[in-house]
N, CA and C atoms as an extended XYZ file, in Angstrom:
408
Properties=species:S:1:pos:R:3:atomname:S:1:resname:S:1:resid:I:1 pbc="F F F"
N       -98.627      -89.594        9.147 N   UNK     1
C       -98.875      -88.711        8.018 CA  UNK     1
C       -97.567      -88.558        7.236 C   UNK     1
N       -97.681      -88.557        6.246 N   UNK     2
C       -96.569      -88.451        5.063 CA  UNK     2
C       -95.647      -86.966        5.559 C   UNK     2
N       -94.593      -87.204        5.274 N   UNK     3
C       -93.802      -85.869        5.297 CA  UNK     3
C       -94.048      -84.337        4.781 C   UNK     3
N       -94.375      -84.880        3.366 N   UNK     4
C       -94.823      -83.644        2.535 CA  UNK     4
C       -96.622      -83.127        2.990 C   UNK     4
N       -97.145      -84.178        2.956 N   UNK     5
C       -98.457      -83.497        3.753 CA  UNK     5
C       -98.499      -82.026        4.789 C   UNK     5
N       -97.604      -82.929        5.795 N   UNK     6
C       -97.362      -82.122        7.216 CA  UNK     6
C       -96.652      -80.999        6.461 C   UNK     6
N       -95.799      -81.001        6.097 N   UNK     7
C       -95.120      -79.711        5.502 CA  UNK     7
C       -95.624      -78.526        4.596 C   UNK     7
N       -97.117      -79.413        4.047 N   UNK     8
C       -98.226      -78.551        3.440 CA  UNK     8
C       -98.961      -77.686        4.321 C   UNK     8
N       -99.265      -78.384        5.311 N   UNK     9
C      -100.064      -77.620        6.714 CA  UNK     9
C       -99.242      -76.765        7.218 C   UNK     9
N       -97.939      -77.303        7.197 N   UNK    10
C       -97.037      -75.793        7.951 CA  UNK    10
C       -96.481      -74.629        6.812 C   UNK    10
N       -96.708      -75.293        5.685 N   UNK    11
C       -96.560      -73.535        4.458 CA  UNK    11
C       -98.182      -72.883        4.860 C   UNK    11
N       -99.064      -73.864        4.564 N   UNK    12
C      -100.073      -73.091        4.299 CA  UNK    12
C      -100.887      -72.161        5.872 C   UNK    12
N      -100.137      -72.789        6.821 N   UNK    13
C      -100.582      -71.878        8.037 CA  UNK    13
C       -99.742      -70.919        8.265 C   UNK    13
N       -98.268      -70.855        8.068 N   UNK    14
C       -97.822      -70.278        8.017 CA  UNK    14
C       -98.192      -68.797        7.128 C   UNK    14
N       -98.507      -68.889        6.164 N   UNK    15
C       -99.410      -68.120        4.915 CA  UNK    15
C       -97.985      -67.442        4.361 C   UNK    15
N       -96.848      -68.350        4.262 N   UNK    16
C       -95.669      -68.009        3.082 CA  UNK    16
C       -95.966      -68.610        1.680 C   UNK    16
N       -96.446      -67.924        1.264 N   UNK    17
C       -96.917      -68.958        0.033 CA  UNK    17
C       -95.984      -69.302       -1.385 C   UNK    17
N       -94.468      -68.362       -0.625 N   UNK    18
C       -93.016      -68.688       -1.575 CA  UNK    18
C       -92.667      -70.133       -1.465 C   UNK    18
N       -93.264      -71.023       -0.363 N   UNK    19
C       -92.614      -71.750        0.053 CA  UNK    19
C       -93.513      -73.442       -0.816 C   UNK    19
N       -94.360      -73.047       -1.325 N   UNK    20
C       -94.837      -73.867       -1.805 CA  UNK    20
C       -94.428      -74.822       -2.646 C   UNK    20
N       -93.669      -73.942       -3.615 N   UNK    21
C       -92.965      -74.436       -5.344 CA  UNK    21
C       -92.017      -75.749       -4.045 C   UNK    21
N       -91.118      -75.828       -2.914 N   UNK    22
C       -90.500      -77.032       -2.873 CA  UNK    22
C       -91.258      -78.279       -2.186 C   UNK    22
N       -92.601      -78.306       -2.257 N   UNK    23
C       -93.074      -79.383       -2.141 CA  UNK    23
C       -93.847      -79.907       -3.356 C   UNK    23
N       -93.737      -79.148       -4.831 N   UNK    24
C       -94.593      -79.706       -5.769 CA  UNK    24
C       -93.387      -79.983       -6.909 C   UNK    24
N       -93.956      -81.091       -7.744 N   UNK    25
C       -92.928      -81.740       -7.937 CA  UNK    25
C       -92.686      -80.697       -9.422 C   UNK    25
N       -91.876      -80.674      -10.108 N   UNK    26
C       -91.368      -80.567      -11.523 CA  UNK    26
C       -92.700      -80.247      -11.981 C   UNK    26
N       -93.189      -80.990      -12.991 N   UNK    27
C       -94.163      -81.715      -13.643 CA  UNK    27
C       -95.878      -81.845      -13.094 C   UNK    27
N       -95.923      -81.090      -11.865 N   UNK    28
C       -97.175      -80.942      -11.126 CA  UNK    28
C       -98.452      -80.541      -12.010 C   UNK    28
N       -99.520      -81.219      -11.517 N   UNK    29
C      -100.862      -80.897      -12.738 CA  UNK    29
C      -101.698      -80.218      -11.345 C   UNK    29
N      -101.979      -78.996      -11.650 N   UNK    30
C      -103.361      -78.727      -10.300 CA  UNK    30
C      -104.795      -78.247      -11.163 C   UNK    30
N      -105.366      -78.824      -10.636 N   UNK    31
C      -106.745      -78.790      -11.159 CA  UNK    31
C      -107.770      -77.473      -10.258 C   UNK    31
N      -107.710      -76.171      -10.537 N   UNK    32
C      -108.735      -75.396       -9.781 CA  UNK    32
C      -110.345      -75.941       -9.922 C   UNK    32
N      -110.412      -75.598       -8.885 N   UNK    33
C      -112.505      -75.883       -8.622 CA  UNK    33
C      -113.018      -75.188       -9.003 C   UNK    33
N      -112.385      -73.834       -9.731 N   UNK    34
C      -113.197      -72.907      -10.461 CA  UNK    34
C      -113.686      -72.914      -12.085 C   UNK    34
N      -112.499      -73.427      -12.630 N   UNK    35
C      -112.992      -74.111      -13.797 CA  UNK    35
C      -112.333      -75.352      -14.050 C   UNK    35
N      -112.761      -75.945      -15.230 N   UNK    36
C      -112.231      -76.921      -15.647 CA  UNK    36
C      -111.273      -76.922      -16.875 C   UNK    36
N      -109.792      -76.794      -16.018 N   UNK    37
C      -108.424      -76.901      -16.683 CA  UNK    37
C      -107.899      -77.608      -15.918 C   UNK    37
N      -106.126      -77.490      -16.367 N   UNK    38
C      -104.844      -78.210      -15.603 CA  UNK    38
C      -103.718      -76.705      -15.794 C   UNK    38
N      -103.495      -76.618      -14.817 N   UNK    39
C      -102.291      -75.651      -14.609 CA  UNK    39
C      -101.002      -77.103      -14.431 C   UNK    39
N       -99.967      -76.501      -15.334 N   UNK    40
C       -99.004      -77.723      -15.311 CA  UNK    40
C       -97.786      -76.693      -15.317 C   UNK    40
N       -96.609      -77.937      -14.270 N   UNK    41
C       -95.219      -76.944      -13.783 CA  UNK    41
C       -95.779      -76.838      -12.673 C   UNK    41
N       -94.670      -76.448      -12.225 N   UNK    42
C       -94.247      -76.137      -10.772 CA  UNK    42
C       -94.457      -74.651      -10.860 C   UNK    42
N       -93.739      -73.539      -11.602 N   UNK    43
C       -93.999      -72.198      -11.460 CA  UNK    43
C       -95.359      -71.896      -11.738 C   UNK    43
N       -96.144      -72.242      -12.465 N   UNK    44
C       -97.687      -71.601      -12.345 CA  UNK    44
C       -98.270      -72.313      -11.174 C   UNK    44
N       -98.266      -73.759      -11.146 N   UNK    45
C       -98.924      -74.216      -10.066 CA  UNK    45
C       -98.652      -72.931       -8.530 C   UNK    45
N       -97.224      -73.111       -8.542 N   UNK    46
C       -97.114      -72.684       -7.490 CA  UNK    46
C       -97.605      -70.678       -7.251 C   UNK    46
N       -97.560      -70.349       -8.332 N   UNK    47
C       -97.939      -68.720       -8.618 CA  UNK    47
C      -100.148      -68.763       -8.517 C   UNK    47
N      -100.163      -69.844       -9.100 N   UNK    48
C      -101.900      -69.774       -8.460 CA  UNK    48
C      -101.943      -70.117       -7.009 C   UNK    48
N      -101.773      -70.918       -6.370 N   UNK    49
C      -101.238      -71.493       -5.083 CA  UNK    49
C      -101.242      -70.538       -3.709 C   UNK    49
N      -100.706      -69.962       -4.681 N   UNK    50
C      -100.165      -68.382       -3.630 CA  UNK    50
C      -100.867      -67.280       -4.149 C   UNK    50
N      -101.847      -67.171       -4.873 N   UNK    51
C      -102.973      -66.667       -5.492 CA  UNK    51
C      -104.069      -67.024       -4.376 C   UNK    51
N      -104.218      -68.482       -4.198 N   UNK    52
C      -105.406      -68.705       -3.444 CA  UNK    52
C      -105.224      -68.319       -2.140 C   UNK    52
N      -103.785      -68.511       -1.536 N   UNK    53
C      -103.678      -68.258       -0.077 CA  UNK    53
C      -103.984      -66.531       -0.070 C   UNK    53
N      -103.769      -65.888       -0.482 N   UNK    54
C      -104.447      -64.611       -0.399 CA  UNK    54
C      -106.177      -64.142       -0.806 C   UNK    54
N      -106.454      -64.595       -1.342 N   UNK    55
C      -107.983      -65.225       -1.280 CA  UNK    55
C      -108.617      -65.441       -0.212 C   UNK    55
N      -108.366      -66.718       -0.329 N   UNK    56
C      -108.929      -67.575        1.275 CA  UNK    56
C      -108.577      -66.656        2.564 C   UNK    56
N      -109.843      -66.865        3.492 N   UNK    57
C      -109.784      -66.212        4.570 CA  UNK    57
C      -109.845      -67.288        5.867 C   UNK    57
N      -109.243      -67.053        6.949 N   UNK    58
C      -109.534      -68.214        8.270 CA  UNK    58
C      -110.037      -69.247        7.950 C   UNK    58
N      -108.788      -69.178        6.769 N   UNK    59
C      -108.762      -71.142        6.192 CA  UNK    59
C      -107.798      -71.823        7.500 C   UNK    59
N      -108.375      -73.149        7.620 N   UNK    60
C      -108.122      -74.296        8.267 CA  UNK    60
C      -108.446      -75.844        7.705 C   UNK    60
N      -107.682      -76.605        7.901 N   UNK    61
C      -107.769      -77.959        7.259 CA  UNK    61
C      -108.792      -78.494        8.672 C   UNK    61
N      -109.703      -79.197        7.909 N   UNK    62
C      -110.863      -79.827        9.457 CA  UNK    62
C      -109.922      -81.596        9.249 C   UNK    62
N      -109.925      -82.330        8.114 N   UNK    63
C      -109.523      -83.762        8.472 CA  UNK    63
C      -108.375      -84.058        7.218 C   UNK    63
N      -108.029      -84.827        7.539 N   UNK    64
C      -106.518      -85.360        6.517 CA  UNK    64
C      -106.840      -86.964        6.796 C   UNK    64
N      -107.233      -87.106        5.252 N   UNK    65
C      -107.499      -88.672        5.116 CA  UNK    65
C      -106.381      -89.214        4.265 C   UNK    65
N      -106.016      -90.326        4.456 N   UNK    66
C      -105.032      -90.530        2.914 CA  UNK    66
C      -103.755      -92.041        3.746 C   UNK    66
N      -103.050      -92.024        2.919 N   UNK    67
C      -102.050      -93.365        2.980 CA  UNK    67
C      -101.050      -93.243        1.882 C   UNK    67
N       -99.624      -93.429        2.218 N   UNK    68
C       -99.197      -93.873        1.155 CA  UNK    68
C       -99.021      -92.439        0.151 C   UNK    68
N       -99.590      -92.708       -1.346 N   UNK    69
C       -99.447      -91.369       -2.212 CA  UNK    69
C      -100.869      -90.834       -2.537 C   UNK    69
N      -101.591      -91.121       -1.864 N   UNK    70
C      -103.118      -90.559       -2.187 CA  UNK    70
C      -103.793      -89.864       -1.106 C   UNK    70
N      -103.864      -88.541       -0.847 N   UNK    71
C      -104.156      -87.907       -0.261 CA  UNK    71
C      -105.301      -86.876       -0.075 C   UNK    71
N      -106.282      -86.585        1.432 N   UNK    72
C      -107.671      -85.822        0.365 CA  UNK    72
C      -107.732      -84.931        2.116 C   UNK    72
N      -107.275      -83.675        2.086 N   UNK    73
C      -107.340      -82.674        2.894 CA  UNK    73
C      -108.708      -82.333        3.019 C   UNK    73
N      -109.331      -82.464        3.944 N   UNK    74
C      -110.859      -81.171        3.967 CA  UNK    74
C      -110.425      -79.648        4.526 C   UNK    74
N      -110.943      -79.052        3.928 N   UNK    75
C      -110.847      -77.369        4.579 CA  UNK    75
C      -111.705      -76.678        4.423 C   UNK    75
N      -111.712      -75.597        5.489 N   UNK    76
C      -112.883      -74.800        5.299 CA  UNK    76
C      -112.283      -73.322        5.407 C   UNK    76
N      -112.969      -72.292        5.109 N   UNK    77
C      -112.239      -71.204        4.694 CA  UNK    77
C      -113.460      -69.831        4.331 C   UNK    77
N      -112.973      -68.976        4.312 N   UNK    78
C      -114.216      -67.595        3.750 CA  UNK    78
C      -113.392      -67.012        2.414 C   UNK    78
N      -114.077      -67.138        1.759 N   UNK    79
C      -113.883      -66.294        0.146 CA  UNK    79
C      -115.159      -65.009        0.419 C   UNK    79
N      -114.217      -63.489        1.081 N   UNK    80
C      -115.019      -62.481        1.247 CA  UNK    80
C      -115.531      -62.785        2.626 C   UNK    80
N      -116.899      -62.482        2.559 N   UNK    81
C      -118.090      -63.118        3.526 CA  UNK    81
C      -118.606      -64.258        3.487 C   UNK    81
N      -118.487      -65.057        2.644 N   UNK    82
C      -118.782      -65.749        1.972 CA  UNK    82
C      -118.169      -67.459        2.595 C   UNK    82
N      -118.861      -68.342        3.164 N   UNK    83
C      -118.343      -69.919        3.994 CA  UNK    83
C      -118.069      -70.705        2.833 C   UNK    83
N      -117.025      -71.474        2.628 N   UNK    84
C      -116.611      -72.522        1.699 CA  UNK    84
C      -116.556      -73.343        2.402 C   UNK    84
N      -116.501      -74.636        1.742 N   UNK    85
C      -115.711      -76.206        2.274 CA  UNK    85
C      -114.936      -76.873        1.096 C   UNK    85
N      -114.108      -77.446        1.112 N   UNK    86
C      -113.786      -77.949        0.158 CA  UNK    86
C      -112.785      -79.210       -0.032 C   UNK    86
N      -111.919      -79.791       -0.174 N   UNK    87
C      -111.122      -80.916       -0.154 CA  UNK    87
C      -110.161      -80.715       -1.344 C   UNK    87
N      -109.158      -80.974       -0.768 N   UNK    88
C      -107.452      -80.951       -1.485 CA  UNK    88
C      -107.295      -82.736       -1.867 C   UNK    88
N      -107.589      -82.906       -3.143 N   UNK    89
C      -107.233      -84.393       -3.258 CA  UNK    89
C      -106.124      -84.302       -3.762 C   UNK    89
N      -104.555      -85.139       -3.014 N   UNK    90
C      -103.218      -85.007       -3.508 CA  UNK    90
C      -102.961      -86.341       -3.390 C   UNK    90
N      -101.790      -86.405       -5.189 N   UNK    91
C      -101.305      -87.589       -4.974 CA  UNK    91
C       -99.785      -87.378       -5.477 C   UNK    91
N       -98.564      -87.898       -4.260 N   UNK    92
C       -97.447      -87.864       -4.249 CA  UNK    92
C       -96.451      -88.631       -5.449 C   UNK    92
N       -95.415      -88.645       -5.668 N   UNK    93
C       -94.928      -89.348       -7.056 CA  UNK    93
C       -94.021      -89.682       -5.965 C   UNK    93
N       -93.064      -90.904       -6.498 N   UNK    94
C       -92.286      -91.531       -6.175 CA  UNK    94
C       -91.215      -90.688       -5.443 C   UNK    94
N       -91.094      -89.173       -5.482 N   UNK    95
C       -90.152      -88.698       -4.607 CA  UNK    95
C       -90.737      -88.299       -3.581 C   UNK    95
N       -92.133      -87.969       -3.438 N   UNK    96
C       -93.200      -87.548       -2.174 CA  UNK    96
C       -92.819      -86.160       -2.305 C   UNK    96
N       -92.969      -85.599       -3.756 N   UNK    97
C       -93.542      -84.557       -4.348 CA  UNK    97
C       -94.874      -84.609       -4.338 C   UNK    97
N       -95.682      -83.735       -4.779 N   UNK    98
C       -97.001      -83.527       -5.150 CA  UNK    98
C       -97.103      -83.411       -6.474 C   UNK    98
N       -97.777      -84.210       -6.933 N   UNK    99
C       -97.789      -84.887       -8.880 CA  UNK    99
C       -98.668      -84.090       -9.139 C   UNK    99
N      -100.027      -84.520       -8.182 N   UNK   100
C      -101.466      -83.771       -8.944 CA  UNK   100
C      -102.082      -83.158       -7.366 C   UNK   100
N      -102.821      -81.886       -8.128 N   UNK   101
C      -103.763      -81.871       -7.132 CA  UNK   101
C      -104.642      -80.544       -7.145 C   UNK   101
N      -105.692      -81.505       -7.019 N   UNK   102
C      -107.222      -80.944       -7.646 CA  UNK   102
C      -108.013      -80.847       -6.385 C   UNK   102
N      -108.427      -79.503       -6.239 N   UNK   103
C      -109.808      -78.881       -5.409 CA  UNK   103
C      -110.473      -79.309       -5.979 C   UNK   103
N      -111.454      -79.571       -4.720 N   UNK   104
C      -113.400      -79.268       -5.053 CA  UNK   104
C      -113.609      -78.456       -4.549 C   UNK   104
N      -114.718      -78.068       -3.928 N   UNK   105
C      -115.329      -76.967       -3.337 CA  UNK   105
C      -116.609      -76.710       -3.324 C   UNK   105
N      -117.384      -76.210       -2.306 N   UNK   106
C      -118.703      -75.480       -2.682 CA  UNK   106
C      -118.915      -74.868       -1.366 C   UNK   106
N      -120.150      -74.201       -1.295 N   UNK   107
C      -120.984      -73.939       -2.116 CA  UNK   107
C      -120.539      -73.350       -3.693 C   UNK   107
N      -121.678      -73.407       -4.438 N   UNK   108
C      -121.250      -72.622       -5.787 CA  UNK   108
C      -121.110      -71.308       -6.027 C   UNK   108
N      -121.914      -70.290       -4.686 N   UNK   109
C      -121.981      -69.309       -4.851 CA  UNK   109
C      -120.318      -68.841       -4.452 C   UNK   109
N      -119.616      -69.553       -3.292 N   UNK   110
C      -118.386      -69.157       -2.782 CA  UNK   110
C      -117.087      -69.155       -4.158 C   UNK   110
N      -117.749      -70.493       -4.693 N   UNK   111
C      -116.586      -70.706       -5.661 CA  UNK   111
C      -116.528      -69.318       -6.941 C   UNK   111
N      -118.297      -69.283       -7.209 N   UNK   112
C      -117.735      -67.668       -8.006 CA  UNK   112
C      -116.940      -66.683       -7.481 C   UNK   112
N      -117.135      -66.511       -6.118 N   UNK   113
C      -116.542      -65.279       -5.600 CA  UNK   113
C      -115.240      -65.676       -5.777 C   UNK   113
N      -114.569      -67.089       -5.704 N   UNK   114
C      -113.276      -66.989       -5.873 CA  UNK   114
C      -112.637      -66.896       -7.336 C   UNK   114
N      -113.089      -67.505       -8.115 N   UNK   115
C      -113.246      -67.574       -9.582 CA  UNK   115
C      -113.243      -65.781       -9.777 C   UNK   115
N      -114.021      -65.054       -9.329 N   UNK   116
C      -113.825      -63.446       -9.408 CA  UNK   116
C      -112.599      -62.812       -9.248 C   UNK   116
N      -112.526      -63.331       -7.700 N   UNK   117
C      -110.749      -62.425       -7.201 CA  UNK   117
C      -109.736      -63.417       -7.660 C   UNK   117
N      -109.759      -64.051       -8.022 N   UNK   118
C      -108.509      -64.971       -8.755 CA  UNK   118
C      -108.863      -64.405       -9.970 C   UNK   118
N      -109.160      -64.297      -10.921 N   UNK   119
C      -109.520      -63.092      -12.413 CA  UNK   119
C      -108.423      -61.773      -12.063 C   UNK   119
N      -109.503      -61.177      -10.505 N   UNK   120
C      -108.623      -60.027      -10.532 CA  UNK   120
C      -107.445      -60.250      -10.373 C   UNK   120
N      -106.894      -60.693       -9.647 N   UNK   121
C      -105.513      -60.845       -9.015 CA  UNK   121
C      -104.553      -61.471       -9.943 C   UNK   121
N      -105.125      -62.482      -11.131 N   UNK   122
C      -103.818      -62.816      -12.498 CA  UNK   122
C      -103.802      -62.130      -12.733 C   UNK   122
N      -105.030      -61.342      -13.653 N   UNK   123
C      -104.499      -60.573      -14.610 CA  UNK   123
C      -104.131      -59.431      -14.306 C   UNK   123
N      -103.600      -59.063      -12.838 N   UNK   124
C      -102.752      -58.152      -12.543 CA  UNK   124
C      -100.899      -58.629      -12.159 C   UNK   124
N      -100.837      -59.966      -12.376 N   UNK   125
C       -99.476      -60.611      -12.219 CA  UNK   125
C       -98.947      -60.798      -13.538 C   UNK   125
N       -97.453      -60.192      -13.841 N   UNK   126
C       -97.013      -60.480      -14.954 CA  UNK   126
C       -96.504      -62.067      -15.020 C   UNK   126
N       -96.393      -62.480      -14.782 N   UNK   127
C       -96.376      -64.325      -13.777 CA  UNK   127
C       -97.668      -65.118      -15.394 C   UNK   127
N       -98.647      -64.542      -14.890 N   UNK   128
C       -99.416      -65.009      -15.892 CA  UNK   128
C      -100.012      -64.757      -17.014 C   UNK   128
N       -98.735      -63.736      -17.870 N   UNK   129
C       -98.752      -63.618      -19.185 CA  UNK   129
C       -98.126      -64.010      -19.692 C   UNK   129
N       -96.986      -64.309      -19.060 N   UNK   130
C       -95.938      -65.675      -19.582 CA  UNK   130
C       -96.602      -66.971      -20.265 C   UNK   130
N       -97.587      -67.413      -18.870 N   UNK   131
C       -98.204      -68.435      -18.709 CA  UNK   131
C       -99.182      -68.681      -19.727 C   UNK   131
N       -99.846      -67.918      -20.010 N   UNK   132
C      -100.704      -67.571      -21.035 CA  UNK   132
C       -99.856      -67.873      -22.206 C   UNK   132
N       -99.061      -67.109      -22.430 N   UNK   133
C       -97.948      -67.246      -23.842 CA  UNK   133
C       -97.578      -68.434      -24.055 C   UNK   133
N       -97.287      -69.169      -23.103 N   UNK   134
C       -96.771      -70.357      -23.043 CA  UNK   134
C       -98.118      -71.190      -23.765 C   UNK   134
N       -98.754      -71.306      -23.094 N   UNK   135
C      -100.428      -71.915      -23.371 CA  UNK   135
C      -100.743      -71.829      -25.039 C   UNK   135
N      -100.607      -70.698      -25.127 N   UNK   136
C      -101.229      -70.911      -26.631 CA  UNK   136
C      -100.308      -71.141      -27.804 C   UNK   136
C-alpha cells in the first residue's frame, strides 16, 4: 500500500482531523457526494475533511483497492442513525500527495442527513466565509 494511503487510515482513525491538510497536495480538487461541486486548495479541502470526520459515526474503511496513484477506499460509517457505505476514490500526483478525491455514497437517504449537518456545521465556521468570498 502506498505511503500516503496508510497515513490516511492512521489520521482518519485516529479522528485528528488537523492532520489531514499534510497529506493533500497544494492544488487538491475534492468532490463531496452531497452535491455536485469541487472544493479546491488544500485549506478548504482540508476544513470540509474535518467537517466530515465529525459527522461520520463508527466509520471504518472495509477494503483498499488501488496501485500506483489511483486509489478507491470502501467505508462504512453512521450519519446520525442512519447506515452509509461509500468509497474514497483517490488519485496521488507525482509527490504522493492527494490531487483529487471524490466520495460516493449511499444510501440517498444517509447522504441527505449528511448534506444537512455539513450545512449546519459551515455555516457556523468562519473558515467558510472566506471560502465563499473567495468563490464568487
Amino acid at each position: 500500500m502506498h505511503p500516503t494511503i496508510e497515513r490516511m487510515m492512521e489520521i482518519v482513525a485516529s479522528g485528528d482531523d488537523s492532520l489531514i491538510a499534510e497529506i493533500l497536495a497544494e492544488d487538491v480538487r475534492f468532490m463531496p457526494p452531497t452535491y455536485w461541486a469541487t472544493w479546491t486548495g488544500r485549506e478548504p479541502a482540508a476544513a470540509v475533511l474535518g467537517h466530515v470526520g465529525k459527522v461520520f459515526r463508527d466509520f471504518r474503511y472495509r477494503r483498499v483497492m488501488g496501485d500506483g496513484k489511483d486509489w478507491a477506499l470502501e467505508f462504512q460509517c453512521k450519519v446520525g442513525d442512519l447506515d452509509a457505505v461509500g468509497v474514497d476514490l483517490i488519485t496521488l500526483n507525482d509527490d504522493g500527495l492527494i490531487e483529487t478525491f471524490e466520495v460516493v455514497m449511499r444510501p440517498y437517504k444517509s447522504v441527505g442527513a449528511l448534506r444537512e449537518a455539513m450545512n449546519a456545521r459551515v455555516q457556523t465556521d468562519p473558515r467558510f466565509l472566506k471560502f465563499r468570498e473567495a468563490l464568487s
